[in-house]
N, C-alpha and C positions, 0 to 999 in steps of 0.2 A: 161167297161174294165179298170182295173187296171193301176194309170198312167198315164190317160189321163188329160191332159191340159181341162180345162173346161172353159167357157165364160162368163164372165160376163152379164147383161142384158145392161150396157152401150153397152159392143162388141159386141152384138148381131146385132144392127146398123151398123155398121160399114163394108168396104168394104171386102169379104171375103177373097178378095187374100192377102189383103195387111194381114189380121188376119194370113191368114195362114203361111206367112213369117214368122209373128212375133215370132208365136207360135212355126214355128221350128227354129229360135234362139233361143230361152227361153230353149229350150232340153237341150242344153248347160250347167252345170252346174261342180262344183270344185269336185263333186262325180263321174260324167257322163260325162268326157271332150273329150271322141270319142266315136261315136254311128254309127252304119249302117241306114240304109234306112230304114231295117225292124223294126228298135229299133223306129227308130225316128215315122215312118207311126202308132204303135203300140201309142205311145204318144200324135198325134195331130189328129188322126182317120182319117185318109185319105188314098186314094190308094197309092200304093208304086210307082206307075208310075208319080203320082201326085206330091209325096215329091222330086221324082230323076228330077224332071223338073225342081222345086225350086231348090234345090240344086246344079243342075248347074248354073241356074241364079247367086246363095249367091256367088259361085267356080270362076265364070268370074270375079266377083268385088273383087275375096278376102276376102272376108267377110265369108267363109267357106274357108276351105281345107281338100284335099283328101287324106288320106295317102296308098300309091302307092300298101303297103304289104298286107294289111288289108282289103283296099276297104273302111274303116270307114269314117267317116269326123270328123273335129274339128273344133274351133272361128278359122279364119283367121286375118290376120294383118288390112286386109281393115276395121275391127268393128274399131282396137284403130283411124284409121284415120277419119272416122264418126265422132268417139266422141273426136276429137280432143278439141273442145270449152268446151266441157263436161269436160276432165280434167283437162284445164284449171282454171277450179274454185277448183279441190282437194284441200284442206287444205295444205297439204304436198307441194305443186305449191306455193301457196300463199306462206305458211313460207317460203321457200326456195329461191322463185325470190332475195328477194334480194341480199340474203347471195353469192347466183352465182353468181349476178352480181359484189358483192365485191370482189369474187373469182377473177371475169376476171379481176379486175381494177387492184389488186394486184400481180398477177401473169404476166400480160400481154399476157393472154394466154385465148384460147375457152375453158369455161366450161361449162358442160352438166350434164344434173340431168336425170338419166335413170331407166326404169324400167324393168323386165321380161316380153317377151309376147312370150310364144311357146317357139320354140328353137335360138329366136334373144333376143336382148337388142333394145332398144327403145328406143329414146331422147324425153322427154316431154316436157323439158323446156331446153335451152343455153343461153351464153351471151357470145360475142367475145370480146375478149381485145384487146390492141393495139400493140401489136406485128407486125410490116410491112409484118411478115410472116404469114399469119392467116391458120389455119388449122381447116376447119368445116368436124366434122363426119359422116358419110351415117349416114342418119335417121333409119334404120334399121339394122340390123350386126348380125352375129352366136355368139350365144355366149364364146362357146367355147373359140375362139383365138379375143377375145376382150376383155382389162382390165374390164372395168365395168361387164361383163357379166360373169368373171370369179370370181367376186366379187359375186355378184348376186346370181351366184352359189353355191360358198362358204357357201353361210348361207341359203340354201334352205333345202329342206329333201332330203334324197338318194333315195328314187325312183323318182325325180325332174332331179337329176343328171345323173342316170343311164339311163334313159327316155334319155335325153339331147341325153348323148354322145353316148348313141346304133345306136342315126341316124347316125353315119357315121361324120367323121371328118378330110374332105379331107384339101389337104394340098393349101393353095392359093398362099403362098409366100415362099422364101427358110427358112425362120426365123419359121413357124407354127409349135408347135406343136399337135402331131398326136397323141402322146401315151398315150391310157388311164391311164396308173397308174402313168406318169407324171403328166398328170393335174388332177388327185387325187392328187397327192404332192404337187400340187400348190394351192388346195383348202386349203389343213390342214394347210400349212404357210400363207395365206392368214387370214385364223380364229386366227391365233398365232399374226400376225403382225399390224392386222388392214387396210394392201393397199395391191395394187397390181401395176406393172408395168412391162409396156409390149412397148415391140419394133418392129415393121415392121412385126407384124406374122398375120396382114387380107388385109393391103397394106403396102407395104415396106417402104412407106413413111410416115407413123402416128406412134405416136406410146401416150402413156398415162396413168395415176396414176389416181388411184381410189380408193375411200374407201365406206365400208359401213354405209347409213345413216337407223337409229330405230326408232321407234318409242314408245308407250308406251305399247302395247304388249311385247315388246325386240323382235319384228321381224324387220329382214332387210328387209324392202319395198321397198327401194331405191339405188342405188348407184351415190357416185359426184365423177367427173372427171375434169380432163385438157387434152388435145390434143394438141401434142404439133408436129414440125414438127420430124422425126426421127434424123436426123444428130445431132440437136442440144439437144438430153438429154444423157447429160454427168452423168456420178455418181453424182458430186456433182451439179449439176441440178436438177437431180431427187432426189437428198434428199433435197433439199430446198421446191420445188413441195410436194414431200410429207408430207413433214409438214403442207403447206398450205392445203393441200387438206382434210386430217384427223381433223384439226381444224375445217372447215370448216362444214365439217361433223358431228363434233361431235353438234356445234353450233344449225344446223337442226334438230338433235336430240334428245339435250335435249330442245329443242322448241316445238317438237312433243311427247315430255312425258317421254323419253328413259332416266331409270336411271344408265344401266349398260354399256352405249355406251362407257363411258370416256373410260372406262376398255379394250375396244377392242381397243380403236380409241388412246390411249396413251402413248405404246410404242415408242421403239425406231427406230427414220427417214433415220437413215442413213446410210440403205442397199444397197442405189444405185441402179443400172439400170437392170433390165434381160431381158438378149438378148433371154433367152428362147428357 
């Protein structure tokens, strides 16, 4: 049958449940990124009653999700936390630790190097500075009404985006915004300016500057942040922030190959703060 996942003679050995896990994660892929039951049972040759058992097992850990309209599934959050150790060795980890950590020295502020996963932003790597106020990020966040995520965004493809915000973008704090074709207008300024900053709109009390980091594709793989507490980013706060933070960025960048980051990451800092 056309599509089917095939075994190697090593995994022929090997425990069949644990194979068959395996095999319907592998389904999974940047062409095929939701699949039904019958897609997946079609892929790894098993009963469909068989795959929907797995599936709930992958569903309970997060390591799968169900999407409610559709009935399909998709990678859940629980895989990036698996492979937590596993990212840890990215290249892009490596270059970057330090640069965060001289982020935080400098700033005296938490900095976070984050990535896309579904419709959150991710923290792969941090470093807290010594600000007596420390302000650490939820490990996971919508993208949407979070700086980096709307970073993230920014340089992604539009059916990435459109994808994003058709889930629905409910309002968490009085500051969030909700309208689609504002946070369009905050993507295109975002590609014009190189950061992003945002105030109190996922908790009213965080708020953060981001910019995008490249690599030598000239894709944005990454975004660097600071977190800082809300009360305290002032306009000229946040343009001192942003500066640090776009250097900062741009540093990871062209460390990672990126010859046209300056160009994003080089404008001018001192836009100050949006309440959004």
């Amino acid at each position: 049958m056309a599509g089917r996942i095939r075994r190697s003679e090593a995994q022929r050995d090997a425990p069949t449940g644990v194979l068959n896990t395996v095999g319907i994660l592998k389904c999974f892929t940047v062409a095929t990124p939701l699949l039904s039951v019958t897609e997946i049972a079609e892929k790894v040759d098993l009963h469909k009653s068989s795959v929907s058992r797995i599936l709930a097992a992958l569903a309970a850990e997060r390591f799968v999700e169900k999407e409610p309209l559709s009935g399909r599934y998709r990678l859940g959050t629980g895989i990036i936390a698996l492979t937590a150790q596993m990212l840890s060795s990215f290249n892009i980890i490596d270059v970057a630790r330090p640069i965060i950590r001289d982020l935080a020295e400098t700033t005296g502020e938490t900095a976070n190097l984050t990535i896309l996963n579904n419709e959150e932003v991710l923290i792969v790597d941090h470093a807290v500075g010594s600000s007596p106020i420390r302000v650490i990020s939820p490990g996971s966040v919508p993208a949407y009404c979070n700086s980096t995520g709307r970073v993230l965004l920014a340089f992604s493809d539009d059916d990435v985006v459109n994808r994003i915000l058709a889930k629905g973008m409910p309002s968490l704090t009085p500051r969030t915004e909700t309208r689609k074709s504002r946070i369009l207008e905050i993507l295109r300024e975002i590609r014009k300016s190189g950061f992003h900053t945002i105030i109190g709109e996922y908790l009213p009390e965080l708020a953060g500057v981001s910019s995008p980091v490249f690599d030598r594709t000239e894709g944005c793989v990454a975004a660097l942040s600071v977190s800082v507490p809300a009360f305290s980013l002032t306009d000229e706060r946040a343009a001192e922030l942003t500066g640090h933070v776009r250097k900062a960025a741009w540093r990871i960048s062209t460390l990672m190959g990126s010859i046209t980051a300056r160009d994003v990451l080089s404008g001018d800092a001192g836009k100050g703060a949006e309440a959004a």
